[in-house]
C-alpha positions as CSV (number, residue, x, y, z in Angstrom):
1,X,-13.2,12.3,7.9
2,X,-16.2,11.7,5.8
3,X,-17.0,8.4,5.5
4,X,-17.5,6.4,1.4
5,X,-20.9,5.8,2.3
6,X,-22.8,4.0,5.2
7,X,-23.1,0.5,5.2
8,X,-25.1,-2.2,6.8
9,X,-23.8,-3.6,9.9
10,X,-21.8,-6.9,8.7
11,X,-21.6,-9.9,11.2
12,X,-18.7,-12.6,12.0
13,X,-19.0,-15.0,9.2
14,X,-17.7,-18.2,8.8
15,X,-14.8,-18.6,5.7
16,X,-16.2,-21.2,3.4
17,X,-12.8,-22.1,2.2
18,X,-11.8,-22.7,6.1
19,X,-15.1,-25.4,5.9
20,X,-13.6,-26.9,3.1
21,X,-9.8,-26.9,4.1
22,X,-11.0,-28.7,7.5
23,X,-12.6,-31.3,5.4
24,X,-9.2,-32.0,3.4
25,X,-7.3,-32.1,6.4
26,X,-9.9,-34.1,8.2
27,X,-10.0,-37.2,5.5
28,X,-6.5,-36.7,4.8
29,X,-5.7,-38.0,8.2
30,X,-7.6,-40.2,8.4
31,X,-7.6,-44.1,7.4
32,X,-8.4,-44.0,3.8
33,X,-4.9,-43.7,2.1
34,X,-5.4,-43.4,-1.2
35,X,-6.1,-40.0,-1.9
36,X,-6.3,-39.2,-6.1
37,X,-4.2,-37.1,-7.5
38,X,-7.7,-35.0,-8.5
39,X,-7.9,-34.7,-5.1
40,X,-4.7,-33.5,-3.6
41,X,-5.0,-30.7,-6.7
42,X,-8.4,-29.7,-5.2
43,X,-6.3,-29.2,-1.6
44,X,-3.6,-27.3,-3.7
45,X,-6.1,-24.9,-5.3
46,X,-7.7,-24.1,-1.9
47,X,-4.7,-21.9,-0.6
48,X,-5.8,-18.3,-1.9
49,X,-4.0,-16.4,-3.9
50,X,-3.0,-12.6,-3.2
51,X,-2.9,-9.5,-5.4
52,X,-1.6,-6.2,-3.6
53,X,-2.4,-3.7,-5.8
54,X,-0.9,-0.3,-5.0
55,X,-1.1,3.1,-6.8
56,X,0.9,6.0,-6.9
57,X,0.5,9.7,-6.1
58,X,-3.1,8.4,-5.5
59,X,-5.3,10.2,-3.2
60,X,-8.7,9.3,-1.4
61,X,-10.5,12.4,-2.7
62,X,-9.5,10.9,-6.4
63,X,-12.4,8.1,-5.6
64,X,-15.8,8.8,-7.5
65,X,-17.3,7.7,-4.4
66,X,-15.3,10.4,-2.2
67,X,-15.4,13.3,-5.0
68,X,-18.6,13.2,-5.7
69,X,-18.2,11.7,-9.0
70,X,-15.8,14.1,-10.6
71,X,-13.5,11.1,-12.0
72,X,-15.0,7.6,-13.4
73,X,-13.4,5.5,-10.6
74,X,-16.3,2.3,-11.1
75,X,-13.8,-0.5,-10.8
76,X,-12.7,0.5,-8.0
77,X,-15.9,1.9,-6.0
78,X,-17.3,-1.6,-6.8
79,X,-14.0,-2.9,-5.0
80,X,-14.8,-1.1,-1.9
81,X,-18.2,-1.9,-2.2
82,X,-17.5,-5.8,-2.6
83,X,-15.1,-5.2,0.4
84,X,-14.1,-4.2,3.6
85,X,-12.9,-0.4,3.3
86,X,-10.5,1.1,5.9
87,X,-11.8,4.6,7.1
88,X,-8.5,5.4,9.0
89,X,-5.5,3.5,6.9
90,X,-2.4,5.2,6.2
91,X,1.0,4.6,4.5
92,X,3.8,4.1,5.4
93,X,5.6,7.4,5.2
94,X,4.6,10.4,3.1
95,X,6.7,9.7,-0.3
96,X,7.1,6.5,-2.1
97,X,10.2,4.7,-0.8
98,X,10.2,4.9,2.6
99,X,6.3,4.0,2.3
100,X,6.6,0.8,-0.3
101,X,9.3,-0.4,2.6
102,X,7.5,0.0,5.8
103,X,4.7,-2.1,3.2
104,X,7.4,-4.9,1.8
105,X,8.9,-5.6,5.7
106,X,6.4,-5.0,7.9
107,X,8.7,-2.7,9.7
108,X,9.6,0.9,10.1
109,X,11.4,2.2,7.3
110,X,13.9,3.8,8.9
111,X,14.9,0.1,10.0
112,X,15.0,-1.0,6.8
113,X,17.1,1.7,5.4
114,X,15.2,2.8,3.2
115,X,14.3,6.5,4.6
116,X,14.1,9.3,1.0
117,X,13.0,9.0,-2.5
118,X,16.1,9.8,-4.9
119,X,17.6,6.5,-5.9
120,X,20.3,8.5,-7.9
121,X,21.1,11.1,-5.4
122,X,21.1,8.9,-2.6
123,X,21.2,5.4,-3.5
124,X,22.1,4.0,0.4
125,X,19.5,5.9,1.7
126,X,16.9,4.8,-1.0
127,X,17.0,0.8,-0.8
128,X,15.5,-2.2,1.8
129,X,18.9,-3.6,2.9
130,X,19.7,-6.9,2.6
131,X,19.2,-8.0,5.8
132,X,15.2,-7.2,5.6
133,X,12.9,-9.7,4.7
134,X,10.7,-9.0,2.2
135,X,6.7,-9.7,1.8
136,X,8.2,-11.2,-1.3
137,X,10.5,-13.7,0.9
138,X,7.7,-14.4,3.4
139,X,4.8,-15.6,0.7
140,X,8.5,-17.6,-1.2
141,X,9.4,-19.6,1.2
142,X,5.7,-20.9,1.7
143,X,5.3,-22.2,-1.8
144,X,3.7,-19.0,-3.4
145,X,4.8,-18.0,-6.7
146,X,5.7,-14.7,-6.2
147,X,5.5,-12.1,-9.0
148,X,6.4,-7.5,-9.1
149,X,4.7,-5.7,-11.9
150,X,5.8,-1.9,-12.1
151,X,7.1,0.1,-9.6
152,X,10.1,-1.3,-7.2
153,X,11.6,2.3,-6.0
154,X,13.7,0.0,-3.1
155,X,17.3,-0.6,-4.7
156,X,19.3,-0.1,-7.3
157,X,21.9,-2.9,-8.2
158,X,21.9,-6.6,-8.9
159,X,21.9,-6.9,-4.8
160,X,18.6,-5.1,-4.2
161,X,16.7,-5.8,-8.0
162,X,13.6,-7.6,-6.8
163,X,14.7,-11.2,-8.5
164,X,16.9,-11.3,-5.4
165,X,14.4,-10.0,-2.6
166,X,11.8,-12.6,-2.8
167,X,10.1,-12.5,-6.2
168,X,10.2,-15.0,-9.0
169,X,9.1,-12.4,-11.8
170,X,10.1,-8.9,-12.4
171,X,8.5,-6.6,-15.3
172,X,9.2,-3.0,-14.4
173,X,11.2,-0.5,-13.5
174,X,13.2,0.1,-10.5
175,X,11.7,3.4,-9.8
176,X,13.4,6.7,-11.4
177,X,14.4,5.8,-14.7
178,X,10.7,6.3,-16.8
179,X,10.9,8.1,-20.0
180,X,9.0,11.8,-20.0
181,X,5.8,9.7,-21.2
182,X,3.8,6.8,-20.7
183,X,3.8,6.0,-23.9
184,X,7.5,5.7,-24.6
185,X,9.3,4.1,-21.6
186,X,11.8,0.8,-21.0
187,X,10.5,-1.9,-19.3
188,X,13.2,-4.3,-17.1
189,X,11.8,-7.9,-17.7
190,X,13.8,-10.6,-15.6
191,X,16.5,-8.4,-15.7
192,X,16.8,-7.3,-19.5
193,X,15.4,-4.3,-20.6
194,X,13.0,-3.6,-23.1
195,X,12.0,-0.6,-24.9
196,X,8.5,0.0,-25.7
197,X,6.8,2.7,-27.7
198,X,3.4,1.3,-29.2
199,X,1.9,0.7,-26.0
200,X,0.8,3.3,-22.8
201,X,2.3,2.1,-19.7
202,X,-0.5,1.8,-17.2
203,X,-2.5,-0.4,-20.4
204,X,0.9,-3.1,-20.4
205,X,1.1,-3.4,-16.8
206,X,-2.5,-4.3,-16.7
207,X,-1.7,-6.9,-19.6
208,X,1.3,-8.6,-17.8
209,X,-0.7,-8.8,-14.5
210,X,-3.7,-11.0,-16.4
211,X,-0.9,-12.9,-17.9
212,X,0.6,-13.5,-14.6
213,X,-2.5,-14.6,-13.1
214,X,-3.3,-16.9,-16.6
215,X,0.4,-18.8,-16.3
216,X,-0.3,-19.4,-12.7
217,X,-4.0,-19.8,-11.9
218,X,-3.2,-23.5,-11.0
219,X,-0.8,-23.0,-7.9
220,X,-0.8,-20.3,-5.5
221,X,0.8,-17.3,-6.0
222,X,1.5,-13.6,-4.6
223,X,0.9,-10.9,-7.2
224,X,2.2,-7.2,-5.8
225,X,0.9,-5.0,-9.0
226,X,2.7,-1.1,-8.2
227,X,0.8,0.2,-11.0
228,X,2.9,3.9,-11.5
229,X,0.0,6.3,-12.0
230,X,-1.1,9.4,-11.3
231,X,2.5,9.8,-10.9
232,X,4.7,12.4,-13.2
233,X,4.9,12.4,-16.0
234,X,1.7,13.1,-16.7
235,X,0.3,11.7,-19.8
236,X,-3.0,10.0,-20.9
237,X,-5.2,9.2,-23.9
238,X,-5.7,12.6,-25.1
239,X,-9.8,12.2,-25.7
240,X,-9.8,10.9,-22.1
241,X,-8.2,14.2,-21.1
242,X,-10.7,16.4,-23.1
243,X,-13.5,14.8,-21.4
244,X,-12.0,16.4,-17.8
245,X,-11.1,19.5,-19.7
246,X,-14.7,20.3,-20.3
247,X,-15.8,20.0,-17.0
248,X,-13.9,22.6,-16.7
249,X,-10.1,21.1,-14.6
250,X,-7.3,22.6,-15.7
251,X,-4.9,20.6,-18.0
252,X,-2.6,18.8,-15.4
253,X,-6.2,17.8,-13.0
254,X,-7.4,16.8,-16.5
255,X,-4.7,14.7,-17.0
256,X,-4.3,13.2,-13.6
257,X,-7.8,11.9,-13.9
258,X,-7.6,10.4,-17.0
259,X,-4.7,8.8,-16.0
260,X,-6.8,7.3,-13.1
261,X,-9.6,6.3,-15.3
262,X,-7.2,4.4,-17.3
263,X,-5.6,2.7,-14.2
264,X,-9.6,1.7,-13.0
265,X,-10.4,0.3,-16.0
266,X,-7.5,-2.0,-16.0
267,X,-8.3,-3.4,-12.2
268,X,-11.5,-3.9,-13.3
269,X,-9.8,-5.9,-16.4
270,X,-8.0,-7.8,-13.8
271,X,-10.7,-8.6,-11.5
272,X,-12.9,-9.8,-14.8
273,X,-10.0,-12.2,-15.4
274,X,-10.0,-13.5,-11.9
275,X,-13.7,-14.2,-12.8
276,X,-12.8,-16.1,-16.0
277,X,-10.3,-17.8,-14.9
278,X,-12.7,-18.9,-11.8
279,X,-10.3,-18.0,-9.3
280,X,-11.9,-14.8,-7.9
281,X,-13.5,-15.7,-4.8
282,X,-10.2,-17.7,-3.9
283,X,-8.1,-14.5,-4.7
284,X,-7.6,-11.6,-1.7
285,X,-6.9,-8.5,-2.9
286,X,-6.3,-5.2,-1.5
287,X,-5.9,-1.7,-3.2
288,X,-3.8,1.4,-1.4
289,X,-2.0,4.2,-3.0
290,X,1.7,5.0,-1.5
291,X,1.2,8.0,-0.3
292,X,-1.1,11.2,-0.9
293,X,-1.3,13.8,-3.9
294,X,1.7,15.2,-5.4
295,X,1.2,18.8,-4.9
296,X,4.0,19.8,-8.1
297,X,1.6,19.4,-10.7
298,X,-1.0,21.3,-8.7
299,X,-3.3,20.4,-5.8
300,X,-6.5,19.1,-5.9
301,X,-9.3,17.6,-4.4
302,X,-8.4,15.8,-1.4
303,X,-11.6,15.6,0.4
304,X,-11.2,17.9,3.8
305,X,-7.5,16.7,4.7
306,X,-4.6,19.3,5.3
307,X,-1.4,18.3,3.2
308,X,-0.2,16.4,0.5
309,X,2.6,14.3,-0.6
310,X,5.9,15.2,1.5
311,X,3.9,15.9,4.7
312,X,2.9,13.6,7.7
313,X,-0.4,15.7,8.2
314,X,-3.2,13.4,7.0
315,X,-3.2,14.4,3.2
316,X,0.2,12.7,2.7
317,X,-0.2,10.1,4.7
318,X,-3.8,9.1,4.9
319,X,-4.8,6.4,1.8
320,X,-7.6,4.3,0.6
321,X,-7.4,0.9,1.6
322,X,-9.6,-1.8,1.0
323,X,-9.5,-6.0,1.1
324,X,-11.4,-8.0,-1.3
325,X,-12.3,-11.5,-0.9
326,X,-15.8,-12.8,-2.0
327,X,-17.6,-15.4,0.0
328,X,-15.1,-15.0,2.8
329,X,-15.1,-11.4,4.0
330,X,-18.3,-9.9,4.3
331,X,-18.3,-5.8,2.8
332,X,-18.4,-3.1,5.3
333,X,-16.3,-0.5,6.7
334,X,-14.0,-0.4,9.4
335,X,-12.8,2.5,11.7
336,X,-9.5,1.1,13.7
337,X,-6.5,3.0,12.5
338,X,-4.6,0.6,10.4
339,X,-0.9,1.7,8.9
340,X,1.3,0.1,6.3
341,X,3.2,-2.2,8.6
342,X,0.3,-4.0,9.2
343,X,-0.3,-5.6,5.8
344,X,2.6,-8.2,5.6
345,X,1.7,-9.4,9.6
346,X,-2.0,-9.3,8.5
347,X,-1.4,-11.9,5.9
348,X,0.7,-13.7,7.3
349,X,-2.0,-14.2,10.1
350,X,-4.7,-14.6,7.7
351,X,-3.0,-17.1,5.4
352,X,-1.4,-18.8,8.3
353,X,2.1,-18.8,7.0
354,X,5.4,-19.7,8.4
355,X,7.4,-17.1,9.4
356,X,10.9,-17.1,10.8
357,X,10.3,-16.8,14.8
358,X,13.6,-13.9,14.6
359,X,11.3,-12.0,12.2
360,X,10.9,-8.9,14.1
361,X,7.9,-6.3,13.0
362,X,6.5,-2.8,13.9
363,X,3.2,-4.0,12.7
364,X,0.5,-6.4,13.6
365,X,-2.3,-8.3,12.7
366,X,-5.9,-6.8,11.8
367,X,-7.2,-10.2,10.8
368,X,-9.9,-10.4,13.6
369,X,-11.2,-6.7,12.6
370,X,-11.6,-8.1,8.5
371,X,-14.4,-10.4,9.9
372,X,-16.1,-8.3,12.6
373,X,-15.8,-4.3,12.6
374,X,-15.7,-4.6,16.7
375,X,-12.8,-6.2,16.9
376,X,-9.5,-4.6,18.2
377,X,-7.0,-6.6,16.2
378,X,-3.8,-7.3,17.3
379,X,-2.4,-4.2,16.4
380,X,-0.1,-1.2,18.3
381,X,-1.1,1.4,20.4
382,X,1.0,4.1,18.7
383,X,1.9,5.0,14.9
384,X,4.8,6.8,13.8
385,X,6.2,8.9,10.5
386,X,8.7,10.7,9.7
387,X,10.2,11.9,6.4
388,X,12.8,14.7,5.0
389,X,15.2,14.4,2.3
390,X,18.7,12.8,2.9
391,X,19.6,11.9,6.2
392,X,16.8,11.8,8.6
393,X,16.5,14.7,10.9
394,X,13.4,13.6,13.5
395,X,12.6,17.1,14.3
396,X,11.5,17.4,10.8
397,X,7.9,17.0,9.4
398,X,7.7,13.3,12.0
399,X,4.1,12.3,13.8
400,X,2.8,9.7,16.1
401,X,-0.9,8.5,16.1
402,X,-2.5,7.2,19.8
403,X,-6.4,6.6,19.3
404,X,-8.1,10.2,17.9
405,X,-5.1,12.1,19.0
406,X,-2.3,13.3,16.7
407,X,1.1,14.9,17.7
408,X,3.0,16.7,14.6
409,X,6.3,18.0,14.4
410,X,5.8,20.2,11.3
411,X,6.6,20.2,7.7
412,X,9.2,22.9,7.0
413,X,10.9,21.8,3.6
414,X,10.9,19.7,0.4
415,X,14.9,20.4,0.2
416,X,17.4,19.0,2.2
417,X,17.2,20.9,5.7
418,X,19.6,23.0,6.7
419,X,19.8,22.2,10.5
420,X,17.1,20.8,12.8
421,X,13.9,22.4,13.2
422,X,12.9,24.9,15.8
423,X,8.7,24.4,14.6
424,X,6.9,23.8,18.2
425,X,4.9,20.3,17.8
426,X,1.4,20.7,17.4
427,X,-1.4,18.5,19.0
428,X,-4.8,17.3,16.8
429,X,-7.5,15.3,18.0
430,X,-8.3,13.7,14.5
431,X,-12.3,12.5,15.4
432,X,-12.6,16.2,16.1
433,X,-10.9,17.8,13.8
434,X,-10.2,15.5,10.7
435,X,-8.7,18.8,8.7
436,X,-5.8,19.6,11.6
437,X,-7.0,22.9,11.8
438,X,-6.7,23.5,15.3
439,X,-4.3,22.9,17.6
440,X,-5.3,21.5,21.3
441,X,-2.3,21.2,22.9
442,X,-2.8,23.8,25.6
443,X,-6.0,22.4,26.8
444,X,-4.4,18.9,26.9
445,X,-0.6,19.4,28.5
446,X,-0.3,15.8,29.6
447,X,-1.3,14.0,26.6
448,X,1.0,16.5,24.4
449,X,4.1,16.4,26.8
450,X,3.8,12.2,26.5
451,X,3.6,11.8,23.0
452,X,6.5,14.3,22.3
453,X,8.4,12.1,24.8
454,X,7.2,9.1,23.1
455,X,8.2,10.5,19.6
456,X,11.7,11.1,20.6
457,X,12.1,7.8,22.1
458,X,10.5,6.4,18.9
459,X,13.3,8.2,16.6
460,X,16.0,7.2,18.8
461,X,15.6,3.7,18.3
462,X,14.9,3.3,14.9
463,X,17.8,5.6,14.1
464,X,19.6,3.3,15.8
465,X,18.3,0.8,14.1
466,X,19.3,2.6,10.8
467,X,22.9,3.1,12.1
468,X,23.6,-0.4,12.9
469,X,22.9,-1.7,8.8
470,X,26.0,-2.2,7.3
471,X,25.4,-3.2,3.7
């Protein structure tokens, strides 16, 4: 995989906010009593605030910085340049659902419940049951006002609408039900709808975030921004899309990308607020894309990676990933492979919140590798996907990850699959061969033999998991 760009070697450094959080608790326990009230709103305003910004349909090779500077991605190339940029991060599964669960729990989506991507066709098979705690519940429960803006894609019903699963603001949708533009859709704000037709979608949800961050820059607070684009339907400012058109894209590339520049200009709105509102370098935030390109509209650049959307090879699954937060983490890149389940135990670390000790996750914690790119984190050995519409069938388009080497059970349908497939797995060694265009598994018998063990062990017990959820 080709690199952004190289960086200079970044060393250990120490958070100036945990220098000044000692302090606080230091005086605060010690003999002098009286603390002001000016005071104990300094301590409050220490505890940083978080804004999980995730895109849709968004793929690495849609980065000026990765494509050579085919699109106008600056807001975002300056957030990866401001910030520690994940060489080897990947989703959660390879279509939206399934992926924004494994990111909301912290846990394999198949233990959620949450396992396709048609909330009307299969709406039990589409949703984070109720038993799941959500990343939502987690920041809740420790004081953060929590806040959703766009896509939710995880429940239909009063049960699963994202007021009840851990967030104190909803202004979106819940995943299926956008009009066949963006700029004439309904908007669900704390639970009424609204319909809107004078402004373009991507544009408002950039609005409501910077109003969000404005009505609570004085307490902490959670911010998860699912912006909807590049996803269908494609539609954009049209003299954005004449300016892709004469370089010569097609019209649904042309599209796409203005669709992208529109989303990048409104990050970099955000961010400018931040700054404003002088809460930036006490705001983390960290940019990924659900899953890879949608190949329907037609596929495009991708840097070198073999699949898109749908598939576990690496361009469905493999995303941009980057954390932000100035003064505190120095920029650089990192190579460990990081995956979805990671981010909700990675905050948790990094913030120090309470967590329920029952709170079981597939993830873990690559705190220690944000401040210094040697470190091995607290993470698992082995990463796992899977994905086919309707009931899961593990013999269908599934992988598992250990180190450089790849096992994949191959993709054989978008459809609903007829019976379980018959595809032979095929081995990868991903520093190697970052495309998947050869298969190794002859040379390496024992390494291929363990990880298909290790990948039907894996889908027997979170399909067990999955059968045990009764709501």
């Amino acid at each position: 995989m080709n690199n952004h760009h190289s960086k200079k070697d970044e060393t250990m450094k120490f958070p100036a906010k945990l220098f000044v959080v000692i302090t606080i608790l230091f005086w605060s326990g010690s003999s002098v009593s009286c603390t002001s009230e000016s005071q104990k709103e300094e301590e409050v305003h220490q505890t940083p605030n978080v804004i999980l910004i995730l895109a849709d349909d968004f793929a690495i090779g849609d980065l000026a910085s990765f494509n050579g500077g085919i699109t106008k991605t600056p807001s975002l190339d300056k957030l990866i340049d401001e910030g520690v940029y994940f060489n080897h991060a990947y989703s959660g599964s390879a279509v939206c659902s399934p992926s924004r669960a494994a990111l909301m729990t912290g846990r394999y989506p198949h233990r959620t419940g949450s396992v396709t991507l048609n909330m009307q066709q299969y709406p039990e098979l589409s949703r984070i049951a109720k038993s799941e705690v959500t990343i939502g519940n987690v920041f809740q429960e420790n004081g953060y006002k929590t806040g959703l803006i766009g896509k939710w894609h995880n429940g239909l019903g009063e049960e699963y609408h994202p007021l009840n699963r851990g967030f104190d603001e909803f202004e979106g949708f819940v995943g299926f039900n956008v009009s066949e533009t963006y700029f004439k859709y309904s908007l669900d704000v704390q639970g009424t709808y609204h319909d809107v037709d004078d402004k373009y979608l991507t544009n408002d949800l950039t609005e409501r975030a910077k109003n969000f961050v404005n009505r609570h820059k004085a307490e902490p607070f959670f911010l998860f921004l699912a912006h909807y684009a590049p996803h269908r339907p494609l539609s954009a400012p049209e003299e954005l899309i004449q300016n892709y058109l004469d370089k010569g894209f097609n019209k649904n590339t042309s599209t796409i990308y203005a669709m992208i520049e529109v989303m990048d200009r409104g990050i970099g709105e955000l961010v400018d607020e931040l700054k404003k509102l002088e809460i930036d370098d006490n705001t983390i935030i960290l940019f990924s894309s659900d899953n890879g390109p949608d190949p329907i509209p037609g596929e495009r650049f991708n840097v070198d990676m073999k699949g898109t959307k749908y598939t576990v090879n690496e361009g469905g699954i493999h995303v941009p990933f980057v954390v932000r937060w100035p003064d505190t983490l120095q920029p650089g890149e990192r190579d460990q492979v990081i995956q979805f389940t990671d981010v909700l135990p990675t905050l948790a670390d990094l913030l120090s919140l309470d967590v329920k000790e029952d709170l079981k996750w597939d993830g873990g914690s690559f705190r220690d590798i944000l401040f210094d790119k040697n470190a091995a984190g607290d993470l698992p050995p082995y990463r796992y996907w899977q994905w086919n519409r309707g009931v899961p069938m593990y013999s269908h388009n599934a992988a598992i990850r250990d180190g450089d080497w790849k096992l994949v059970r191959p993709y054989v349908t978008r459809n609903v699959p007829d019976a379980e497939s018959s595809a032979r797995p095929v081995l990868y060694n991903i520093a190697d061969d970052p495309s998947e265009s050869v298969d190794v598994s002859d040379e390496n018998r024992t390494q291929y033999q363990k990880m298909r063990v290790y990948l039907r062990q894996w889908a027997r017990d979170v399909e067990n998991d999955r059968l045990k959820i009764d709501d």
